[in-house]
C-alpha positions in Angstrom: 15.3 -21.4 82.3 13.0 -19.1 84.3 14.1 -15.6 85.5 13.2 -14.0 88.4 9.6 -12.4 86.9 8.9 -15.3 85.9 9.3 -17.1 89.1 7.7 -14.1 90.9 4.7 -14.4 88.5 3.7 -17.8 89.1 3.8 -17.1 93.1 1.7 -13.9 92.2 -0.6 -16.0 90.4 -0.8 -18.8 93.4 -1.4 -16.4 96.1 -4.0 -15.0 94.3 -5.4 -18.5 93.8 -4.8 -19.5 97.2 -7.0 -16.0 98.0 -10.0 -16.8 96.1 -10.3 -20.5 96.9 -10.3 -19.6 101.0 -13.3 -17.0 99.6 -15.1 -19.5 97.7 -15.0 -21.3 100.5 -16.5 -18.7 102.8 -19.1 -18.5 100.7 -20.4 -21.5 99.9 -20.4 -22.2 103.5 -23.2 -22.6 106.0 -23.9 -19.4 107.8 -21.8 -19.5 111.2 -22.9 -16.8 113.4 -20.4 -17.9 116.6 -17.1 -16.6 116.2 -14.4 -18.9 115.7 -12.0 -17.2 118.3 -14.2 -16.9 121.1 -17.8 -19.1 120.7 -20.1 -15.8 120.9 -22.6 -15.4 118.1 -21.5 -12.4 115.8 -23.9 -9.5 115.6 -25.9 -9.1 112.8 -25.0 -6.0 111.8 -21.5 -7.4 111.3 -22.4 -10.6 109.2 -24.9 -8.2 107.1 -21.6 -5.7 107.1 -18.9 -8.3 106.4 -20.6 -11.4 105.4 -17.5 -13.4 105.1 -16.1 -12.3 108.6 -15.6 -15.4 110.7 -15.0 -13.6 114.0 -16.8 -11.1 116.1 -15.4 -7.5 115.6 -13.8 -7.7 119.5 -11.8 -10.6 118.5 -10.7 -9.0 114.7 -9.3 -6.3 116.4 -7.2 -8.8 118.7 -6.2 -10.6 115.5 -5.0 -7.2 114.0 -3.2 -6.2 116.8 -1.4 -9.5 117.3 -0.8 -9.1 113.7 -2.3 -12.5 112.9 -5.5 -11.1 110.3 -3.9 -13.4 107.8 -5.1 -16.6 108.0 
């Protein structure tokens, strides 16, 4: 019978797997310099700043604001 630290460490341990699969997966990816929320091409200063950042810096701060930076 599992107790409650048990049951919280096994979703503990797949959050953090969920986490670093979505990151393996950034980066092993082709390089996409258009941002997914609006089509523009992100700068280059931002990919070479952030290079797993999938949107420009304009629409990040949307996301945050809106309160939907998780994915």
């Amino acid at each position: 019978m599992a107790d409650n630290a048990d049951r919280a460490a096994v979703t503990i341990q797949q959050s953090l797997e969920a986490t670093l699969a979505r990151r393996a997966t950034l980066a092993t990816q082709a390089a996409n310099d258009d941002c997914e929320d609006c089509g523009y091409e992100i700068p280059a200063q931002r990919r070479k700043a952030a290079p797993w950042a999938t949107t420009c810096i304009e629409c990040q701060g949307i996301r945050e604001l809106r309160g939907r930076h998780v994915r």
